[in-house]
ZAMARGU-4260 file (C-alpha; in steps of 0.2 Angstrom, whole numbers, plus 5000, padded with zeros to 4 digits):
<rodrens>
0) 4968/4825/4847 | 4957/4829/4863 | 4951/4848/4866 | 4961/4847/4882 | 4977/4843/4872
5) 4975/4858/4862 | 4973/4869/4872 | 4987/4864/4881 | 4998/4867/4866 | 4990/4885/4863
10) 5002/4899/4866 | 4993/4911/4881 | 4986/4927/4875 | 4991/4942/4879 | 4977/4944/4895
15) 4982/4927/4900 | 4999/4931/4901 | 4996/4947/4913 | 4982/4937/4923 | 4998/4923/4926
20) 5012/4936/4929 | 5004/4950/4935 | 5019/4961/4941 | 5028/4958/4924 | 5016/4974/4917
25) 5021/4984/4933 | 5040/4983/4930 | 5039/4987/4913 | 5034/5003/4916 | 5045/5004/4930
30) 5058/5003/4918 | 5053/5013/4903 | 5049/5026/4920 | 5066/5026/4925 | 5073/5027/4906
35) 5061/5042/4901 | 5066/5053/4917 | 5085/5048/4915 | 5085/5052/4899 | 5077/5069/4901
40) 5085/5077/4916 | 5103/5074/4922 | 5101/5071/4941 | 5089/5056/4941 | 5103/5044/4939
45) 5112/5050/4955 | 5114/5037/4971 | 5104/5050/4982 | 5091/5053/4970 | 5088/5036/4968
50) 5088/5032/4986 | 5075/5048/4992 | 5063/5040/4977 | 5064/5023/4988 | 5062/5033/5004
55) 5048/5043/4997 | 5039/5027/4990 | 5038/5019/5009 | 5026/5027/5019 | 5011/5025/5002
60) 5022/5005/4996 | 5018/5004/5016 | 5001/5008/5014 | 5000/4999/4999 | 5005/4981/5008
65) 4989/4982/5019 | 4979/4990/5003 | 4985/4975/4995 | 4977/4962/5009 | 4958/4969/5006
70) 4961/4972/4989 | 4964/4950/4989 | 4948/4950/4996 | 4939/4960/4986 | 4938/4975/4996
75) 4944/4992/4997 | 4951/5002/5010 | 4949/5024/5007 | 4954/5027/5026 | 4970/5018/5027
80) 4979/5036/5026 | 4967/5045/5037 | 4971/5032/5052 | 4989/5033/5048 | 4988/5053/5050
85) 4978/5050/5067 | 4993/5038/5074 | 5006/5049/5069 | 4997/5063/5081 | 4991/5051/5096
90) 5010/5046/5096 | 5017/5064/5095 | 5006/5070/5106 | 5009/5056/5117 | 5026/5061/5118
95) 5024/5078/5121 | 5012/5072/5135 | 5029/5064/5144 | 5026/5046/5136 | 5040/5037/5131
100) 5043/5032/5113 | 5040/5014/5115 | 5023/5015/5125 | 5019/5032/5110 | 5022/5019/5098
105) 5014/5003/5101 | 4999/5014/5107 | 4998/5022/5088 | 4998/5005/5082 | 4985/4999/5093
110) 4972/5013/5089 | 4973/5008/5070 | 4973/4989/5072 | 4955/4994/5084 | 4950/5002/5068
115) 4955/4991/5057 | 4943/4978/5069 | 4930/4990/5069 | 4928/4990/5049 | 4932/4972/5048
120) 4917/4969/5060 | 4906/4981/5051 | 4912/4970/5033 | 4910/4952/5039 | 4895/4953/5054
125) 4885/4966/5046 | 4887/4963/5030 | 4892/4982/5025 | 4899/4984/5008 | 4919/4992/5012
130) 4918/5004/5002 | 4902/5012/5012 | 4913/5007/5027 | 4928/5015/5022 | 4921/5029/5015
135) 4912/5033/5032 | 4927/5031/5042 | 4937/5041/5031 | 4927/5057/5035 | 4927/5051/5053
140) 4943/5050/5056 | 4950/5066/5046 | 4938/5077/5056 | 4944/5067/5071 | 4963/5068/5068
145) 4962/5088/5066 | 4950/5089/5081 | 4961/5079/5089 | 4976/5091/5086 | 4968/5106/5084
150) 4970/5108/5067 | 4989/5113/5072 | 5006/5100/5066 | 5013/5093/5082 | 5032/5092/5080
155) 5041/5075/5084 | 5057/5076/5095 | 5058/5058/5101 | 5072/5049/5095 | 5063/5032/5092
160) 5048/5039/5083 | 5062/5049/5070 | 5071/5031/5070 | 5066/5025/5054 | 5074/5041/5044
165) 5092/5037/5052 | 5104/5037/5035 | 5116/5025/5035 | 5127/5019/5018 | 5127/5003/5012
170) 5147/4998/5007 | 5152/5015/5011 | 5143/5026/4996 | 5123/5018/4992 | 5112/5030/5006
175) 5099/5017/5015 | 5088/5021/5030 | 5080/5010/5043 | 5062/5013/5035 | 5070/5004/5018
180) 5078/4989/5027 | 5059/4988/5039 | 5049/4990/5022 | 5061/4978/5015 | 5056/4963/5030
185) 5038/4967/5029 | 5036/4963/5009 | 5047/4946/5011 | 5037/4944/5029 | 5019/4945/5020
190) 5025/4936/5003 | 5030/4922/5012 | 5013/4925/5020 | 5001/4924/5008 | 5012/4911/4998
195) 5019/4898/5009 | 5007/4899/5023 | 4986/4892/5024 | 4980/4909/5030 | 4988/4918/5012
200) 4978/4901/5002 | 4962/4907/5011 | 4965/4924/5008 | 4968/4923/4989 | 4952/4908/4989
205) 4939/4921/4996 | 4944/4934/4986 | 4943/4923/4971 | 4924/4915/4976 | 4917/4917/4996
210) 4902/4905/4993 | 4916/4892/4985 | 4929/4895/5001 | 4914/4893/5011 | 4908/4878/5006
215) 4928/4870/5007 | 4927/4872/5024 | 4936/4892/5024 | 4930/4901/5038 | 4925/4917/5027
220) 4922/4929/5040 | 4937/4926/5052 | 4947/4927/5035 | 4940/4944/5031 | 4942/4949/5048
225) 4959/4944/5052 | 4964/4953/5035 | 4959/4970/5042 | 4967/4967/5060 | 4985/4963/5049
230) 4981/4979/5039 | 4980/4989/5052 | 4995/4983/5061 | 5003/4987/5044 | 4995/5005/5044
235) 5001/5009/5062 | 5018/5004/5056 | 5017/5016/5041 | 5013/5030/5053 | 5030/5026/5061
240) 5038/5026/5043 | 5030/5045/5041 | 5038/5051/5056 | 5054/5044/5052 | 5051/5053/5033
245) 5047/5070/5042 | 5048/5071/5062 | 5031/5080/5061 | 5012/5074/5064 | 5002/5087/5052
250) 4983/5082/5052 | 4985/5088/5034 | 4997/5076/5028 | 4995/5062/5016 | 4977/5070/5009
255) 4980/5057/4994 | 4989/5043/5004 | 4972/5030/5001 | 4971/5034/4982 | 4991/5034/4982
260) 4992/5016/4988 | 4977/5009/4980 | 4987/5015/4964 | 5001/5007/4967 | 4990/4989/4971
265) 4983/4990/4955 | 4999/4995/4945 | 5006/4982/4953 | 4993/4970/4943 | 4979/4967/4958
270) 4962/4963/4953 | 4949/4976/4962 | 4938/4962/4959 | 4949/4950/4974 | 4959/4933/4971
275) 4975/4942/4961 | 4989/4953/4967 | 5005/4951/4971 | 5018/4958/4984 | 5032/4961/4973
280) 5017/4968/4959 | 5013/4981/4974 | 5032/4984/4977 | 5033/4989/4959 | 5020/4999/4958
285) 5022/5010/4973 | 5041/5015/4965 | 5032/5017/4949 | 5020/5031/4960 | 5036/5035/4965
290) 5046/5036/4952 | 5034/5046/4942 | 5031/5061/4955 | 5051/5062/4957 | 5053/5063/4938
295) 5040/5076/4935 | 5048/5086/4949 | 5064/5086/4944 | 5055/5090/4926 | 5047/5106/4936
300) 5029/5098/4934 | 5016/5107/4944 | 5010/5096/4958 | 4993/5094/4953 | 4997/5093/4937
305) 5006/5076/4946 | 4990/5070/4953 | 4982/5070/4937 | 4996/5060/4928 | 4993/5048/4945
310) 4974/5048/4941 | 4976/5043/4925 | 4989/5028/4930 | 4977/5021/4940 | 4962/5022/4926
315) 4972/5015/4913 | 4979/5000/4925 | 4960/4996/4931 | 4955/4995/4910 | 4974/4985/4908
320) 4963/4972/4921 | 4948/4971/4913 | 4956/4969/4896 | 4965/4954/4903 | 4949/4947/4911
325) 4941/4949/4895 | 4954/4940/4885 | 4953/4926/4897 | 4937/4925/4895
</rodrens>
């Protein structure tokens, strides 16, 4: 019996089987999540407990979606929140300054899809490492966004930028918002994507090996490139999502949002080394994020102590992926 044959009727090991199913990992903890904090505090169960966990898990599973796309590639992205916070004051104080909504809106967006060219640019033409990139631009654009409001939260009053928080209940007792059924499109729009569409093969094949893409006739850089640009469209509409969340552009806000959403990519079973992720892996792992700063709430968990248990997620899902690679191996 050939080697091939063998192997072929080998069960998968345990690293194997995360490495082919990456977002099983993800939802396991999900659930044991959701039975730990049920189980320990009476209210976690309720219909609008449940549904403000979804609504707080959109603006970072938001962020996460674009977080995911450079992670695919092997990158990183540490200013996704820092852009989101300066589009959420651009549009606010573009409506203040007698804008409409619509022109605030699309204007936010455009200022973080130009950043998102800029870094994708600095990445593919000058070769800068994105976490150097990232890094930089995270500085530059906190100091830029509380420059730019003068340090002082600009309240939203227009009734499309607070859009996305409208409640409305699904078969007459579930509480939905417009930010869940949006969030819902963009992860079927971007897993349809990067699954049934050339541009999601390239993505997936430069992450996995560039020289190797390359030399199949992938155009690397305009791959790269067109990642960040998609990103940053995505982070623009996250700032929208914020505003819906709280109708208030605070240059403060969303100090963690970057680490938050990077969290969530690798719970859900992304490789910080590029080539494996999923969309529904990210999904489940921002409502693990989620799910765990609702239940440690509701346990009366100091807040910080809250980042550390965040922390600490994010370590042990980066060892859960080297294990994996190891096993493979």
């Amino acid at each position: 019996m050939s080697t091939a044959t063998l192997k072929g009727n080998e069960r998968p090991t345990i690293g194997e089987f995360f490495l082919r199913a990456p977002a099983v990992g993800p939802a396991l903890a999900l659930l044991v999540a959701i039975v730990v904090f049920s189980l320990s505090t009476d209210t976690f169960l309720d219909l609008d407990n449940l549904s403000l966990v979804v609504q707080q898990s959109l603006v970072v599973g938001t962020l996460a979606l674009g977080q995911t796309l450079i992670i695919l590639t092997a990158g990183i992205d540490l200013a996704n929140a820092a852009a989101m916070v300066l589009a959420t004051l651009i549009m606010a104080k573009l409506v203040v300054g007698g804008v409409s909504g619509i022109w605030a809106l699309l204007l936010g967006i455009v200022a973080t899809v130009v950043i998102g060219m800029v870094t994708g640019s600095l990445v593919t033409r000058i070769k800068l490492p994105p976490f150097i990139v990232t890094l930089g631009l995270l500085t530059v654009l906190t100091a830029a966004a509380k420059l730019f409001a003068s340090g002082q939260a600009v309240p939203v009053a227009d009734s499309l930028l607070k859009w996305l928080g409208t409640r409305r209940y699904l078969f007459g007792g579930i509480p939905i918002t417009y930010g869940m059924t949006l969030a819902l499109l963009m992860y079927l729009g971007l897993w349809y994507a990067l699954t049934r569409t050339p541009w999601g093969k390239h993505v997936y094949a430069v992450g996995n090996a560039p020289e190797s893409a390359r030399l199949s006739g992938i155009k690397v850089n305009r791959t790269i490139l067109s990642v960040y640009i998609v990103a940053g469209v995505i982070v623009g509409i996250a700032a929208w999502q914020a505003l819906g969340r709280v109708p208030n552009a605070d240059p403060n806000a969303f100090q963690l949002g970057n680490l938050d959403s990077i969290t969530a990519v690798v719970l859900g079973g992304a490789s910080l080394f590029g080539g494996r992720g999923s969309v529904l892996g990210t999904m489940m792992g921002a409502l693990v994020v989620a799910v765990l700063r609702s239940g440690l709430t509701q346990l009366g968990v100091d807040a910080l102590y809250q980042d550390v248990a965040t922390g600490a997620l994010l370590i042990g899902a980066v060892c859960v992926d080297r294990f994996a690679r190891r096993q493979q191996s």
